[in-house]
N, C-alpha and C positions, 0 to 999 in steps of 0.2 A: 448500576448502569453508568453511574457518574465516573466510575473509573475504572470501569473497563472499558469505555470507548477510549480513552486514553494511552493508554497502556497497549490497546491492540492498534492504533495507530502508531505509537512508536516500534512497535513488533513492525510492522510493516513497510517502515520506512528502515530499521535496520536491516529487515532482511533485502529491498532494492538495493542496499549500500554494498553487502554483502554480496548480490548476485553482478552488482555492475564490475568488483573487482576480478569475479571470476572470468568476465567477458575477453577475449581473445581480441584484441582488437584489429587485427590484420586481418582476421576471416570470423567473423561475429555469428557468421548462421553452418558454421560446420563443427561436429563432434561436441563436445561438452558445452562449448561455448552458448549453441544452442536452444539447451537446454538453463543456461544463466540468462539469456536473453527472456526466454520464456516468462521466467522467475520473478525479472524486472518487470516486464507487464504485469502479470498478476499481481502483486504485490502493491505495483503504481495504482492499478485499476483495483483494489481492496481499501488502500487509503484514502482513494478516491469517494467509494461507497461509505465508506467507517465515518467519512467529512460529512457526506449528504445527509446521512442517518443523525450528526451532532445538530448540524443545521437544521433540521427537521425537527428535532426535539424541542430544540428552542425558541421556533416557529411557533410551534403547538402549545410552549410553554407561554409564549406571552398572548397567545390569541383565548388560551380560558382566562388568562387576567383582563 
């Protein structure tokens, strides 16, 4: 678990970098573009969770010490 919260946190932040280039920037919520907007959310809001979850372990880890 030590390194794959890692690992799926940089997945995650590649794939926003990834979706935000796809972004149409003149019309952002029409045709593919989208569907790259979409991407960036989920992706934002999975690092987001991937973070709570590290936070949380560590939490846990220092309160049985």
């Amino acid at each position: 678990m030590k390194i794959a919260l890692p690992i799926l946190m940089l997945l995650a932040i590649g794939i926003c970098i990834f979706n935000l280039f796809q972004v149409n920037w003149e019309s952002p919520l029409s045709g593919k573009s989208s569907v790259a907007v979409i991407g960036v959310l989920a992706s934002a809001s999975s690092f987001l969770l991937l973070l709570i979850l590290m936070l949380s372990k560590k939490i846990a880890q220092k309160v049985k010490e």
